[in-house]
C-alpha positions as CSV (number, residue, x, y, z in Angstrom):
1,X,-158.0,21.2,14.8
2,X,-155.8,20.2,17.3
3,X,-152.3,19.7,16.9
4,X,-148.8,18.8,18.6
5,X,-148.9,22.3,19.8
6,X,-152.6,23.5,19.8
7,X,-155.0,22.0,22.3
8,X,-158.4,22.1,20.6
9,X,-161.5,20.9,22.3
10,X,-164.5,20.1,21.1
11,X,-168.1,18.1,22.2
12,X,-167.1,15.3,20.6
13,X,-163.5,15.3,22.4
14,X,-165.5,14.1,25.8
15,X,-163.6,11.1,27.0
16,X,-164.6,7.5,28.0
17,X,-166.9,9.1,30.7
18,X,-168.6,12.5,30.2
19,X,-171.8,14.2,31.7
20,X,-173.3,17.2,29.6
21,X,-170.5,18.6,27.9
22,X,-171.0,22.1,26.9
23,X,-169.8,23.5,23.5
24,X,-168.9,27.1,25.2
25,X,-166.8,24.9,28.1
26,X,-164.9,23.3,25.2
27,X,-163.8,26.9,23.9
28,X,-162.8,27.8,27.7
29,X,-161.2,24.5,28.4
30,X,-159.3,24.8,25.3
31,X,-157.8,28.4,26.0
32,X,-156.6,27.7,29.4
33,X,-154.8,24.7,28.6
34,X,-153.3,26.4,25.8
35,X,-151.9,29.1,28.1
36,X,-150.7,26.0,30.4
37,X,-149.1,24.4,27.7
38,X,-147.2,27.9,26.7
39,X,-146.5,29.8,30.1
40,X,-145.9,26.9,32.4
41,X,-144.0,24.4,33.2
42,X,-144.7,20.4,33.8
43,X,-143.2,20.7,37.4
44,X,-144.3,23.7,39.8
45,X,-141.3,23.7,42.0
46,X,-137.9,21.8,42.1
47,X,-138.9,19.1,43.9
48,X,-140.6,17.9,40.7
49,X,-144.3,18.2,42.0
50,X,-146.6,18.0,38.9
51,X,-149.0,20.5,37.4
52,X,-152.3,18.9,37.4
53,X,-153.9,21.8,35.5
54,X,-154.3,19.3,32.7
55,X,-155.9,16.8,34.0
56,X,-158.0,19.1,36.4
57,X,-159.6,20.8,33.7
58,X,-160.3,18.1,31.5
59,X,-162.2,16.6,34.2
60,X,-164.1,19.4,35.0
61,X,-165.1,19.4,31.1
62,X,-165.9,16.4,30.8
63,X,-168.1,16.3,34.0
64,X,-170.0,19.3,32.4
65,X,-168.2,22.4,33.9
66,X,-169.4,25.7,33.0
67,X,-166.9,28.3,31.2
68,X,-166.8,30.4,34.6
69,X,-165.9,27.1,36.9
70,X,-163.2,26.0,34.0
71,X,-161.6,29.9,34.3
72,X,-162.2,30.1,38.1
73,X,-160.1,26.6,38.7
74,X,-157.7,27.8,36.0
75,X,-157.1,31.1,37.5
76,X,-157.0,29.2,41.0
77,X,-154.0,26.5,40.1
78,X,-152.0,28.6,37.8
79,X,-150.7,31.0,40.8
80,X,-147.8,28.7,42.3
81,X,-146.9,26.8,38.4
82,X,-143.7,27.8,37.3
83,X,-143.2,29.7,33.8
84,X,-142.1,27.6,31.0
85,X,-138.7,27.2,29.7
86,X,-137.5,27.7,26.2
87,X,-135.9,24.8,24.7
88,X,-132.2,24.3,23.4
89,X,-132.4,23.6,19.5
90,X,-128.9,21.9,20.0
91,X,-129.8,19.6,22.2
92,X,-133.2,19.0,20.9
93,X,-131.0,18.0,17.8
94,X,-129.1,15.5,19.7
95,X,-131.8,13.7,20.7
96,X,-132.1,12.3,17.3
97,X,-129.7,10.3,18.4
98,X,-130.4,7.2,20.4
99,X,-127.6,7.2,23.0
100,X,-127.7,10.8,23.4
101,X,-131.1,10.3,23.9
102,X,-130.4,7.8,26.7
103,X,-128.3,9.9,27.9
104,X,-130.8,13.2,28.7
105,X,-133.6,10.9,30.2
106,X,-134.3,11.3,33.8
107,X,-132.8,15.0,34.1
108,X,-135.7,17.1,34.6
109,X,-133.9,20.1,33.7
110,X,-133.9,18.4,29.8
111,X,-138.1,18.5,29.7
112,X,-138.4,22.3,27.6
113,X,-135.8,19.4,25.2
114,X,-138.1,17.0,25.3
115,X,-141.3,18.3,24.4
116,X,-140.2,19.9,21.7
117,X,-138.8,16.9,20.3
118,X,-141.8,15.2,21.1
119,X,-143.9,18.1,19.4
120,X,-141.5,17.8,16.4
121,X,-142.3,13.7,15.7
122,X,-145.6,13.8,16.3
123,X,-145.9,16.5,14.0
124,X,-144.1,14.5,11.5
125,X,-145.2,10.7,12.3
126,X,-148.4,11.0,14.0
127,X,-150.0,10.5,17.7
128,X,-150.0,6.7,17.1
129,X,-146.6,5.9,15.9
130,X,-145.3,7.7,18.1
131,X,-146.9,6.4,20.9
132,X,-145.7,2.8,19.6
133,X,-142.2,3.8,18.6
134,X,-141.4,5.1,22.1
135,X,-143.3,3.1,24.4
136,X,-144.6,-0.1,22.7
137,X,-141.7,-1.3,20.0
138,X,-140.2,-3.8,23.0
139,X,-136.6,-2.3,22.1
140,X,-134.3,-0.8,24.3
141,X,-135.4,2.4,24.6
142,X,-139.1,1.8,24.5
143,X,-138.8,-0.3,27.4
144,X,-136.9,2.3,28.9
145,X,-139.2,5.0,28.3
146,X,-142.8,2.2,29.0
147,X,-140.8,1.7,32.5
148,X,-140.4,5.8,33.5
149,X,-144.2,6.2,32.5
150,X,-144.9,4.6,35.6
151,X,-142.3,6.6,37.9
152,X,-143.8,10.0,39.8
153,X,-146.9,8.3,41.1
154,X,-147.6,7.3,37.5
155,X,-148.4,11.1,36.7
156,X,-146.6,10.8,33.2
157,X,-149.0,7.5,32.5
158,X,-151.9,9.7,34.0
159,X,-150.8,12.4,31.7
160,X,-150.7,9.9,28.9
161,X,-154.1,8.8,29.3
162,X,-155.5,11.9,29.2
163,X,-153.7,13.3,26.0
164,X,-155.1,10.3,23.9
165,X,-158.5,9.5,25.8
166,X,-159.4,13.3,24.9
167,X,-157.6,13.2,21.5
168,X,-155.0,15.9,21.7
169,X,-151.4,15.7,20.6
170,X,-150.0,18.3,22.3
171,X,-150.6,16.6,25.6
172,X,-149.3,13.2,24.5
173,X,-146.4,15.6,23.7
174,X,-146.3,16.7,27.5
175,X,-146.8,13.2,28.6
176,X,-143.8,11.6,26.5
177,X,-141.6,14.6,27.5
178,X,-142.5,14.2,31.5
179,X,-141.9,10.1,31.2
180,X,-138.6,11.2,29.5
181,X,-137.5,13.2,32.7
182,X,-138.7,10.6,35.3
183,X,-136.6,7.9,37.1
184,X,-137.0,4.5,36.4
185,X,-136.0,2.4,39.2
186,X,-139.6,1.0,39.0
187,X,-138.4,-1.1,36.1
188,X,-134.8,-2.9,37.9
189,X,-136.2,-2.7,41.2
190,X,-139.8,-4.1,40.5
191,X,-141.7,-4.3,37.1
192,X,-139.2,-6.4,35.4
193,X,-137.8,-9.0,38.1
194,X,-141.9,-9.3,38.2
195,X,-142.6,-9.9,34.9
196,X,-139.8,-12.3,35.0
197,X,-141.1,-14.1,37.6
198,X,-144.6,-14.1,36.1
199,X,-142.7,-16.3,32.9
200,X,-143.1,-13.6,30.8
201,X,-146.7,-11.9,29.3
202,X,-150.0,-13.2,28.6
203,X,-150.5,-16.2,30.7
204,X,-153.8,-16.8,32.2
205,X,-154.5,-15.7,35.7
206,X,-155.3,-18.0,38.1
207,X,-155.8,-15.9,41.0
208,X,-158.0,-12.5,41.2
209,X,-156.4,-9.5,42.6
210,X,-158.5,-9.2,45.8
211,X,-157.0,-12.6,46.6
212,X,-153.6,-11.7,46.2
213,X,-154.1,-8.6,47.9
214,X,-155.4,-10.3,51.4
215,X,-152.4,-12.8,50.9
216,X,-150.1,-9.9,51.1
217,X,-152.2,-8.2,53.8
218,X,-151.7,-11.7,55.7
219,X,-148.0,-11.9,54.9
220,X,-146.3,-10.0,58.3
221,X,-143.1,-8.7,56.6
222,X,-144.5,-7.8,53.7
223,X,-147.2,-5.7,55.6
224,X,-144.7,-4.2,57.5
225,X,-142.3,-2.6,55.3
226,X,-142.9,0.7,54.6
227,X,-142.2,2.7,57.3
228,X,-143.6,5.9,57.8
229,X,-140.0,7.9,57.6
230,X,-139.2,6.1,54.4
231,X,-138.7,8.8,51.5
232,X,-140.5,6.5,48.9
233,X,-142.5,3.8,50.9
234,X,-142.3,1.3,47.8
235,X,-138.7,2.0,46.5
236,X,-136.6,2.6,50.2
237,X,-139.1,0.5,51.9
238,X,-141.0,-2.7,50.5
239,X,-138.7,-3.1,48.1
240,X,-135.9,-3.3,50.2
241,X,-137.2,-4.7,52.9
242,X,-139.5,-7.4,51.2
243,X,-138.2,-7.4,47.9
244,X,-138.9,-11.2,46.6
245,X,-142.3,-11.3,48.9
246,X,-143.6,-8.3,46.8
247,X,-142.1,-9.6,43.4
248,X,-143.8,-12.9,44.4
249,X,-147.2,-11.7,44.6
250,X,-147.0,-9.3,41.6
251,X,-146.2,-11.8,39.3
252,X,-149.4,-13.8,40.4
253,X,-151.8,-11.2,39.0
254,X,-151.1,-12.3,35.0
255,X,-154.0,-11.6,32.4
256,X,-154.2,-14.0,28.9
257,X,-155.6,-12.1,25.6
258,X,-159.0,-13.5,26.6
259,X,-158.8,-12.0,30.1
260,X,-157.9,-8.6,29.4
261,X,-161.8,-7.1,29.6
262,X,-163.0,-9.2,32.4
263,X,-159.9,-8.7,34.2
264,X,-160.1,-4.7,33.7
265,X,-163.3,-4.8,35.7
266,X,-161.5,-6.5,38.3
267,X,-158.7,-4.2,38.6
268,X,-161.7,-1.4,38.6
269,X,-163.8,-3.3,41.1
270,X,-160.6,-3.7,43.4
271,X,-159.7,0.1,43.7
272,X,-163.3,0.9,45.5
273,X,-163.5,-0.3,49.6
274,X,-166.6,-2.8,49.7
275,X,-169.5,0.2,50.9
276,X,-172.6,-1.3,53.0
277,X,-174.5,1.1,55.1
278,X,-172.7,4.7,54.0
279,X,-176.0,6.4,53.3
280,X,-175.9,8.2,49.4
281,X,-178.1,11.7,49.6
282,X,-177.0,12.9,46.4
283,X,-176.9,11.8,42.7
284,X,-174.4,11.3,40.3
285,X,-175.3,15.0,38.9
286,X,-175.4,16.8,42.7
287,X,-172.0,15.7,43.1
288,X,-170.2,16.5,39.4
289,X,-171.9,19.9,40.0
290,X,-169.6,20.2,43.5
291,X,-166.7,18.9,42.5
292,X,-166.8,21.6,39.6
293,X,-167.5,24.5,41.8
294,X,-165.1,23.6,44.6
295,X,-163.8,26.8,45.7
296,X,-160.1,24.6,46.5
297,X,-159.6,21.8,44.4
298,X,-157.3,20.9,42.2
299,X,-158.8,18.3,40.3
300,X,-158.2,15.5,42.5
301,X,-161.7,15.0,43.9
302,X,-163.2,15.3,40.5
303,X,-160.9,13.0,39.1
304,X,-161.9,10.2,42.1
305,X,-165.7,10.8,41.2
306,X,-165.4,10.8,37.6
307,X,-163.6,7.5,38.2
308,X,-165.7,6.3,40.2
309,X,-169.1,6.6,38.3
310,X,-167.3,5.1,35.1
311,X,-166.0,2.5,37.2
312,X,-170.3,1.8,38.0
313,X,-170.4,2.1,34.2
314,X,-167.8,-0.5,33.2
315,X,-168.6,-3.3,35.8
316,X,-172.4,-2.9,35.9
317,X,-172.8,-5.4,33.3
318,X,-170.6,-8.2,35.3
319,X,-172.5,-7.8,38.2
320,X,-174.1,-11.3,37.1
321,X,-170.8,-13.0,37.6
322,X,-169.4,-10.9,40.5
323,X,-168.4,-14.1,42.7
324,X,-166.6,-15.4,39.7
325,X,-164.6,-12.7,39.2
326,X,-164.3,-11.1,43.0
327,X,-165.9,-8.3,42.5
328,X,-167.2,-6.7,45.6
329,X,-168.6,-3.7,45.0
330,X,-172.3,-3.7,43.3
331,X,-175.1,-2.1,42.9
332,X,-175.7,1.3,44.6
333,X,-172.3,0.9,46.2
334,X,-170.5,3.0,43.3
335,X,-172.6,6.0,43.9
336,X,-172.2,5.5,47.5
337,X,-168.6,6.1,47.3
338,X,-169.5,8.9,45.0
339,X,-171.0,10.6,47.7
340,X,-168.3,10.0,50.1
341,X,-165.8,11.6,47.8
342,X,-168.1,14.4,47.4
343,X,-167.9,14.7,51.2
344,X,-164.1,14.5,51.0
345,X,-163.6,18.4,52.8
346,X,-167.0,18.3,53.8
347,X,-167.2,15.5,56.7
348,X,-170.3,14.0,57.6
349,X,-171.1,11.4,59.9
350,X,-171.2,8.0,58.5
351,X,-171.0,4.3,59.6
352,X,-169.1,1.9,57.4
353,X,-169.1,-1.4,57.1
C-alpha cells in the first residue's frame, strides 16, 4: 500500500491516460522512485533545477514501459541528482507553527524540513485534507502556499498533479515540500492583481482563450517585452515592461461553474499549434514505444506525447461544437503532433501549415 513514505504502484494506479500498463513495470517503477525519494534530492544542483525522475517514470509506466526501459531511464537521470538531505527534527517542530512556518517558505535549503513535515500530516490527516488545508482553505497561508505552486515553471503544481493523478502520498509529500521552497512573486506581481481585475472567481467567460491570445499577439508592447537577456522573461520582462497590458488580458479568460469542462477542452485545444499537411507515419503505439526507449530523454518528450494523445481523448467528443468553442485542432491533427514530438531529436522534413 502506498503511503507518505512508500511509493507503491500498481495496474490500477495508471493515471488519466494510460497505454498497456504492465504489472512487472509497476514493481520496477515503484522501486526506483523509492530509491529517488530516499537518496535524492528535489533539486540536482544549486541553481534549483528540478529532478524530473518522478514524473519521467511515471510516464513511461503509464505509456506501457517495460521493467528494463523504466531501470535504463532510471539509471540514466539519477547520475547528476544530488543525494538527499536529512532533515532537522527542531525545525520540522517549528513548523507547527504558522509564522514560523511563513517564515522557512521560499528557502530551499528548508525542503529535507518540509517534506518531512508534509510526510508527518499526511500520515496523520490524509492526502485530501491536506491537500485542502494547505492549498485550498483561502486563508493566509493556503493562498500563500496555492501561489508558490505555480513558481519554478509550475514544476511543484506538475509535481502535484502527478502525486494524486497516480495516487501516491509520498509524492504529494514532495510536491507540498517543493511549493514550500519556491518563490512566489507570481502571486503580487501577476495572479492576484489578475484575479482582481477579473472581479473575483467564477464569472462567465466571454471571450475564448485563442481570442485573447491573438489580442495580445496584436498588442505591440505587450509582444515586445520579454527580451531575450531578461533572467525570467515573465517576472523581469512582461511584467515590468507591460504589467497592466498582461493583467488586462488575463483577467479576460474567467470560467463560471458551468464552464469549467467545456472550457478545460479549450485550454487543452489551445496548447497544440493548428497542424494541416505535417504527414503522421506512425501510430499512437509506434511512438509511446520511442519515447520509452529513448536512449536520452528525460521524460520530457514522453510527457508532450502522453499529453498530447489525452488531449485527442478529452476534446474528441467537442469536435461537434469546435467553432463555438475555438477549438482548432481536430481530427487526425492530435496524432499529427504526436508524430512530430516523436521526431523531436529525430528531424524530418515536413511542411506546416
Amino acid at each position: 500500500m502506498a503511503t507518505a513514505r512508500k511509493i507503491e504502484l500498481s495496474t490500477s494506479d495508471s493515471g488519466v491516460y494510460s497505454a498497456g500498463v504492465r504489472e512487472d513495470a509497476a514493481r520496477a517503477a515503484s522501486e526506483v522512485l523509492q530509491e529517488n525519494l530516499e537518496k535524492h534530492h528535489i533539486y540536482f544542483n544549486d541553481s534549483g533545477f528540478h529532478n524530473h525522475i518522478v514524473h519521467h517514470i511515471l510516464t513511461m509506466f503509464a505509456l506501457g514501459a517495460s521493467p528494463d526501459e523504466i531501470k535504463a531511464a532510471f539509471e540514466r537521470n539519477k547520475s547528476y541528482q544530488r543525494p538527499a538531505l536529512p532533515a532537522n527534527d527542531s525545525v520540522v517542530q517549528s513548523l507547527y507553527d504558522q509564522a514560523r512556518f511563513k517564515e522557512c517558505l521560499g528557502k530551499r535549503n528548508n525542503y529535507p524540513n518540509f517534506l518531512e513535515y508534509f510526510q508527518r500530516e499526511i500520515e496523520t490527516k490524509g492526502v485530501e485534507n491536506v491537500v485542502n488545508q494547505y492549498i485550498f482553505a483561502g486563508d493566509d497561508l493556503a493562498e500563500d502556499m496555492l501561489v508558490r505552486l505555480f513558481g519554478g515553471l509550475i514544476h511543484p503544481l506538475i509535481h502535484l498533479g502527478f502525486g494524486i493523478e497516480f495516487n501516491q502520498p509520498a509524492i504529494v509529500a514532495e510536491a507540498l515540500a517543493q511549493a514550500a521552497t519556491h518563490e512566489d512573486w507570481t502571486g503580487p506581481m501577476f495572479l492576484l492583481p489578475a484575479e482582481k481585475a477579473a472581479g473575483g472567481i467564477g464569472k462567465p467567460g466571454k471571450k475564448t482563450l485563442l481570442q485573447i491570445l491573438e489580442e495580445i499577439r496584436n498588442n505591440e508592447k505587450l509582444a515586445n517585452s520579454a527580451h531575450w537577456d531578461d533572467e525570467n522573461r515573465m517576472r523581469d520582462g512582461v511584467l515590468v515592461r507591460a504589467p497592466d497590458e498582461m493583467i488586462k488580458h488575463a483577467a479576460e479568460f474567467t470560467i463560471s461553474e458551468d464552464q469549467i469542462e467545456e472550457k478545460l477542452v479549450e485550454i487543452v485545444d489551445t496548447v497544440g499549434n493548428d497542424v494541416t499537411e505535417y504527414q503522421a507515419s506512425r501510430t499512437w503505439e509506434d511512438i509511446f514505444a520511442y519515447a520509452n526507449a529513448h536512449p536520452r530523454d528525460d521524460g520530457h518528450i514522453g510527457k508532450l506525447v502522453r499529453a498530447v494523445a489525452n488531449g485527442e481523448r478529452v476534446c474528441r467528443p467537442y469536435e461537434a461544437k469546435a467553432n463555438d468553442l475555438g477549438l482548432t485542432i481536430t481530427g487526425d491533427m492530435w496524432l499529427k503532433i504526436g508524430n512530430m514530438g516523436e521526431s523531436k531529436l529525430k528531424p524530418v522534413p515536413c511542411n506546416l501549415s
